[in-house]
C-alpha positions as a Markdown table, in Angstrom:
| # | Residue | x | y | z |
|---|---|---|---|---|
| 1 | Unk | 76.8 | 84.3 | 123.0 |
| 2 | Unk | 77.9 | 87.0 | 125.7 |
| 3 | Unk | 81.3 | 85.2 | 126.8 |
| 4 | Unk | 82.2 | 88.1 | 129.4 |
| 5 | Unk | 78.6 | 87.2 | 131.1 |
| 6 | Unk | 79.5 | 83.6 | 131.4 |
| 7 | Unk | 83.1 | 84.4 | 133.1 |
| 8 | Unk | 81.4 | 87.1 | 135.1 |
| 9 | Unk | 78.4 | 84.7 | 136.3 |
| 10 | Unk | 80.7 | 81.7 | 137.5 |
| 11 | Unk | 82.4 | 83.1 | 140.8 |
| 12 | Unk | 78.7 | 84.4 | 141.5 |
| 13 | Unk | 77.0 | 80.7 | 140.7 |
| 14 | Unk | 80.1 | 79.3 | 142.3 |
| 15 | Unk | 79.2 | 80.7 | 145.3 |
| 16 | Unk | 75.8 | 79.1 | 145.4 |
| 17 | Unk | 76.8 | 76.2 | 145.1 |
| 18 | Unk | 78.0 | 76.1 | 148.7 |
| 19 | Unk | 74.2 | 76.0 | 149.5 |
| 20 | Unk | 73.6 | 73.5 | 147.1 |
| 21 | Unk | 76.0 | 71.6 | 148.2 |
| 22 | Unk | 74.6 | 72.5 | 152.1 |
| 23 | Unk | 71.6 | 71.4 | 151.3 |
| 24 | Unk | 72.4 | 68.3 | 149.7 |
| 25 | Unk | 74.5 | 66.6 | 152.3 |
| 26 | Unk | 72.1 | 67.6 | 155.2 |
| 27 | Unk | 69.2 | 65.9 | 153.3 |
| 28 | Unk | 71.3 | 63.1 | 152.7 |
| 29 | Unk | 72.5 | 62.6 | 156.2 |
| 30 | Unk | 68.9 | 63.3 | 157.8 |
| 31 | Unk | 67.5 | 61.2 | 154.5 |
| 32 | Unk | 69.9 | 58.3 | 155.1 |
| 33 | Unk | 68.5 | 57.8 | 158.6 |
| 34 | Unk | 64.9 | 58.1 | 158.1 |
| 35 | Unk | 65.4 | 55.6 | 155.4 |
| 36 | Unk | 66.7 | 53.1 | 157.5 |
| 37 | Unk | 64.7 | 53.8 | 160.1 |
| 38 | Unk | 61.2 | 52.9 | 157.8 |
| 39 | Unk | 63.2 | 50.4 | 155.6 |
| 40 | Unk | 63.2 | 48.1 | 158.9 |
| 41 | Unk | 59.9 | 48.9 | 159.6 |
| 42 | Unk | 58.9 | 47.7 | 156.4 |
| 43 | Unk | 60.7 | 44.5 | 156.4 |
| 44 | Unk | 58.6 | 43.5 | 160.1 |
| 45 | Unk | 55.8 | 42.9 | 158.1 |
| 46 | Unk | 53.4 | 44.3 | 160.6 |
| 47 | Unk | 50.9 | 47.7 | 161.3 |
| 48 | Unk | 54.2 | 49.4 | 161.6 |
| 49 | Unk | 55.1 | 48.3 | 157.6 |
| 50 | Unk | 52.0 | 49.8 | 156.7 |
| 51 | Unk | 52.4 | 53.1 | 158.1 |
| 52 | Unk | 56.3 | 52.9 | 156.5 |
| 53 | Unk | 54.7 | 51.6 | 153.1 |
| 54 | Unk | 51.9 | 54.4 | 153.5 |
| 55 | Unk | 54.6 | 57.1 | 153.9 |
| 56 | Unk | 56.7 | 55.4 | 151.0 |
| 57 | Unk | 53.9 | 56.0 | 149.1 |
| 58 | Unk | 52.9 | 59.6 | 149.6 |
| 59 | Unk | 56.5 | 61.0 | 149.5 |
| 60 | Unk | 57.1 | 59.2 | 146.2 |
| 61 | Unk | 54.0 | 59.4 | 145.1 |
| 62 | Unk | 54.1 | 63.3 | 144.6 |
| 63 | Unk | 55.6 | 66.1 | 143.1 |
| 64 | Unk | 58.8 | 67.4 | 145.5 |
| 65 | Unk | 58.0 | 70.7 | 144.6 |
| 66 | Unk | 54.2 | 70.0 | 146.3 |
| 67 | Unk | 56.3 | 68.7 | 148.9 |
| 68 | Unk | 58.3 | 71.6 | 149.5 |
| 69 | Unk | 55.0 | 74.2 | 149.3 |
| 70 | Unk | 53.2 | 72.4 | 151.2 |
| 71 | Unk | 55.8 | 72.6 | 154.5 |
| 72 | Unk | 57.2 | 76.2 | 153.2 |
| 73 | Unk | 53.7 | 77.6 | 153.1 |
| 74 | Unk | 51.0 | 75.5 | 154.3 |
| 75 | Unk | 52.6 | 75.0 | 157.8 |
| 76 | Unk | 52.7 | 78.4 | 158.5 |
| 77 | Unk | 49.3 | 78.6 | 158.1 |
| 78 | Unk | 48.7 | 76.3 | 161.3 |
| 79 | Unk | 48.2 | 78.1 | 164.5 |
| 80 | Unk | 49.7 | 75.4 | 166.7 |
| 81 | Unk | 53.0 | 75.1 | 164.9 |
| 82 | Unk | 53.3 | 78.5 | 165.3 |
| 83 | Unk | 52.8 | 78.7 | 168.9 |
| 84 | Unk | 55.6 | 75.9 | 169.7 |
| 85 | Unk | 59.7 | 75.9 | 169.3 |
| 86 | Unk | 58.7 | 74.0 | 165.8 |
| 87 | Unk | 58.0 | 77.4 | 164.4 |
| 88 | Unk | 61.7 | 77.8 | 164.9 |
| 89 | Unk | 62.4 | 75.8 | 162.2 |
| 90 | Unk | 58.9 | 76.2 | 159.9 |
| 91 | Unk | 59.8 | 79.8 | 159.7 |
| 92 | Unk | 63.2 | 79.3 | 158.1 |
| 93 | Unk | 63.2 | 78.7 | 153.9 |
| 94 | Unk | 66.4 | 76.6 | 154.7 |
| 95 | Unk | 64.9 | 74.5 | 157.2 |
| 96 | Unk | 61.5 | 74.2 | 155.4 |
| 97 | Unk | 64.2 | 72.6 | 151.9 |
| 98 | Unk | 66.1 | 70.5 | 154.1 |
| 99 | Unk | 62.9 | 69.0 | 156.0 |
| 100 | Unk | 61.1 | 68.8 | 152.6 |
| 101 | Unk | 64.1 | 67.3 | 151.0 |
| 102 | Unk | 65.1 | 64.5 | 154.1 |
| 103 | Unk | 61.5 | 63.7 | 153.8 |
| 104 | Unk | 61.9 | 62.9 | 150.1 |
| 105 | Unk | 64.8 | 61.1 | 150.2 |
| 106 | Unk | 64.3 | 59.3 | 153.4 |
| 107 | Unk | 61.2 | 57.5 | 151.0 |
| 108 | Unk | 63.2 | 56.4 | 148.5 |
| 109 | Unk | 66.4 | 55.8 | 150.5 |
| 110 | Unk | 63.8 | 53.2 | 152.6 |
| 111 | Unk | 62.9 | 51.6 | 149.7 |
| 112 | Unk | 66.6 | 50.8 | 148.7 |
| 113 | Unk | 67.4 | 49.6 | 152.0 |
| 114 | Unk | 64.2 | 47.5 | 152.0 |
| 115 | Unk | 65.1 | 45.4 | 149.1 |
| 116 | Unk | 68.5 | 45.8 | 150.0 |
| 117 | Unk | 67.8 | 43.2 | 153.0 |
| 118 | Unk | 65.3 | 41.1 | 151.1 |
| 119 | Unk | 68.3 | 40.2 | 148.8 |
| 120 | Unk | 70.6 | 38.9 | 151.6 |
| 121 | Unk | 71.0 | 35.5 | 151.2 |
| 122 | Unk | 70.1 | 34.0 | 154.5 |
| 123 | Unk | 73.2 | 32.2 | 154.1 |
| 124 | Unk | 74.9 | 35.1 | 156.2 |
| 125 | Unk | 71.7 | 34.7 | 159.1 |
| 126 | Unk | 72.4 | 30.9 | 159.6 |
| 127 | Unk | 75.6 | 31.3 | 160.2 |
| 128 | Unk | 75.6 | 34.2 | 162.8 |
| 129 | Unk | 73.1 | 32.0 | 164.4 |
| 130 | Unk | 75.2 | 29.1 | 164.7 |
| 131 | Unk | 77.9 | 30.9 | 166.3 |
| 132 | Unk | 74.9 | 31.5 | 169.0 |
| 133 | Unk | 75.5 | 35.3 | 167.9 |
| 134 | Unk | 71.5 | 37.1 | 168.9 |
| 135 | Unk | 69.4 | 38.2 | 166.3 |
| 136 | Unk | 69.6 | 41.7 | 167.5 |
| 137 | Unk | 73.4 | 41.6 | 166.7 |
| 138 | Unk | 73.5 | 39.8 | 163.4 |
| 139 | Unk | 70.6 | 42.5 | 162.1 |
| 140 | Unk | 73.0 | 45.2 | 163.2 |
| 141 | Unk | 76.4 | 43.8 | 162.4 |
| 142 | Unk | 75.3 | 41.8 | 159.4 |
| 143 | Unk | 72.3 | 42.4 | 157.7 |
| 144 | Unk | 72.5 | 46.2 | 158.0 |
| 145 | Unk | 76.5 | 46.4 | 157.0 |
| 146 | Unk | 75.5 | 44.0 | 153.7 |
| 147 | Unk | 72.3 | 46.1 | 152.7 |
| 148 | Unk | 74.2 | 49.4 | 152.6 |
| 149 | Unk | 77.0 | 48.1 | 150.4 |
| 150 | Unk | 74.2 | 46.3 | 148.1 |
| 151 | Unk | 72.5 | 49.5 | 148.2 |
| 152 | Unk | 75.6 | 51.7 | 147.2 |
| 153 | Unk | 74.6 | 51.6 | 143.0 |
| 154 | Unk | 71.0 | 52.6 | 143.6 |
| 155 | Unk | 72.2 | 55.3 | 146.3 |
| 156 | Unk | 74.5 | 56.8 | 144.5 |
| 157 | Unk | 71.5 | 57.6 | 141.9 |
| 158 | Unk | 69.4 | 59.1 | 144.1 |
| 159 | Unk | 71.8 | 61.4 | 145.7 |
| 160 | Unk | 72.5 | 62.3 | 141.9 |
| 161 | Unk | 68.9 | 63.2 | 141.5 |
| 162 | Unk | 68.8 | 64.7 | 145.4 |
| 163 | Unk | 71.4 | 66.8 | 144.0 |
| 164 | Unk | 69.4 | 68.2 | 141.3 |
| 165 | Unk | 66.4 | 68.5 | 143.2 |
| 166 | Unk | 68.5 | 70.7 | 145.7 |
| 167 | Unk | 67.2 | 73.3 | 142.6 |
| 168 | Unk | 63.6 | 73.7 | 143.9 |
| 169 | Unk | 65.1 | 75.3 | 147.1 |
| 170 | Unk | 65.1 | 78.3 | 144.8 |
| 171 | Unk | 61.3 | 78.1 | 144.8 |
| 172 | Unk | 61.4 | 79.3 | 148.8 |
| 173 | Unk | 63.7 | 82.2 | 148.3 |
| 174 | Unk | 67.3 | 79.9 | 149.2 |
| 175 | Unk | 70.0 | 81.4 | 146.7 |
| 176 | Unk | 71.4 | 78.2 | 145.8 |
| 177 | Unk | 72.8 | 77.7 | 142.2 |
| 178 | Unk | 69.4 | 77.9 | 140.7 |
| 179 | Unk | 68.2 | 80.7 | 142.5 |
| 180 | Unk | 71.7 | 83.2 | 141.5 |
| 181 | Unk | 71.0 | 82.0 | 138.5 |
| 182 | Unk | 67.5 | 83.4 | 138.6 |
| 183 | Unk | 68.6 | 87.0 | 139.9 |
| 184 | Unk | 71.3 | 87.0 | 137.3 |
| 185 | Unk | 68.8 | 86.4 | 134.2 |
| 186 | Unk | 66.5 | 89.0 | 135.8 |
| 187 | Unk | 69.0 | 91.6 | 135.7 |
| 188 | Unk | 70.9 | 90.9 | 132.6 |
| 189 | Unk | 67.9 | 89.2 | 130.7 |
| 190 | Unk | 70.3 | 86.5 | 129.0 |
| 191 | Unk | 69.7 | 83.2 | 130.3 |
| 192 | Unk | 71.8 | 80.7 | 128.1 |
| 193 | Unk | 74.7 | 81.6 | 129.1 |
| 194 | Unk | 73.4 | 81.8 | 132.5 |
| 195 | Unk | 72.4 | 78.2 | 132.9 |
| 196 | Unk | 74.9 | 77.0 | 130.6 |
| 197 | Unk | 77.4 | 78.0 | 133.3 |
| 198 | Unk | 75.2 | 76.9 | 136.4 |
| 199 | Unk | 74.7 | 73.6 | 134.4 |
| 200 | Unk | 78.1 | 72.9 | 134.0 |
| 201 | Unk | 78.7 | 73.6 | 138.2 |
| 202 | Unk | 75.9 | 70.8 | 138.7 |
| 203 | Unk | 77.4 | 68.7 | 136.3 |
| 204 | Unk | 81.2 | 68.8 | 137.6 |
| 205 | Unk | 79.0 | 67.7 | 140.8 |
| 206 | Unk | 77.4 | 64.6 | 139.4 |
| 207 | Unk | 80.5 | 63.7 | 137.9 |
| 208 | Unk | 82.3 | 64.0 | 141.9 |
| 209 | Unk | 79.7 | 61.9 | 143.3 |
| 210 | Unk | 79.4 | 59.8 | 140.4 |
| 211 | Unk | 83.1 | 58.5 | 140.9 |
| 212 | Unk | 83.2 | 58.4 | 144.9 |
| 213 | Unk | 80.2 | 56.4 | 144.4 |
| 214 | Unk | 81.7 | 54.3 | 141.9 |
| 215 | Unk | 85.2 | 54.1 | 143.5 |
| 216 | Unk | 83.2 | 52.8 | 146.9 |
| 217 | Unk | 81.4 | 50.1 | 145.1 |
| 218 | Unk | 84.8 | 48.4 | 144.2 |
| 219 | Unk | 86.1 | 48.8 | 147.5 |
| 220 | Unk | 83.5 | 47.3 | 149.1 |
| 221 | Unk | 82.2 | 44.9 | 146.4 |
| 222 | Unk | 81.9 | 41.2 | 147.0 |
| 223 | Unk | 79.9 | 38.3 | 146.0 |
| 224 | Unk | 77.0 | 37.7 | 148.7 |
């Protein structure tokens, strides 16, 4: 075990983990909203929840690293994405993760929300409607508030496994933690101690979000 490579490689790993951690929070944020977004389109129960339950099913339904080819190099290959201001975006391996990644997320993070709401006992809905409150306003200042603290245990996983998936970026070139790690193995040809030290960084990580998660859940727990 080469101990001077292992102190020598974490400053270096350390660094990528800013990416990762770039990454990870914009696919989250775009991911969240795009969730929501098809999680109430599911839950109308018309042609719209088909098209949401159809793109549910094809971005869970495959391989993220498929996903991430597929936008990093089979987009480039269209002639009319490269001719618009899309190609702005379709051109960059960061933007290619991040849209690849929100995508992914934003499946899953719909199907939390959508059984998130089915759970809500309808308890809550009578009695915003007996204070004449619209439905409009007791979807968005009810139902939505209870499905995202409902949804916090099952989030909190897939951000965990967001987190590690942040990983493929290395795939398209992004020198996140994975992909330092990659240059450093080619050059020094040792890669336990490599990844032992870029798994430890991703595991201090899923131990952070772990307990925010966890801290969150009782602060906001309650009996619906």
């Amino acid at each position: 075990m080469d101990i001077d490579l292992i102190i020598a490689s974490f400053p270096k790993l350390l660094g990528g983990a800013l990416i990762t951690l770039k990454l990870l929070s914009a696919s989250m944020f775009f991911g969240i909203l795009i969730g929501l977004f098809f999680a109430i389109l599911r839950i109308k129960n018309n042609f719209l929840s088909k098209i949401a339950y159809g793109y549910s099913y094809v971005f869970r339904g495959t391989p993220l690293l498929v996903q991430i080819f597929i936008i990093y190099y089979g987009f480039a290959e269209i002639d009319l994405i490269r001719k618009t201001f899309l190609w702005e975006a379709f051109k960059e391996p960061y933007w290619c993760a991040i849209i690849a990644f929100a995508l992914n997320t934003g499946a899953y993070t719909s199907e939390i929300l959508r059984s998130a709401f089915e759970t809500i006992k309808i308890g809550y809905i009578e009695a915003g409607k007996s204070l004449g409150i619209s439905k409009k306003l007791i979807f968005y200042k009810i139902q939505i508030p209870i499905a995202i603290k409902q949804s916090l245990p099952a989030y909190g996983n897939e951000i965990i496994l967001m987190l590690k998936g942040t990983s493929l970026a290395s795939t398209v070139t992004l020198m996140d933690i994975t992909g330092i790690a990659k240059y450093i193995i080619s050059t020094t040809f040792k890669p336990i101690e490599v990844f032992i030290v870029a798994g430890s960084i991703y595991l201090f990580m899923t131990f952070i979000i772990h307990n925010v998660i966890k801290f969150l859940e009782k602060k906001y727990s309650f009996n619906n």
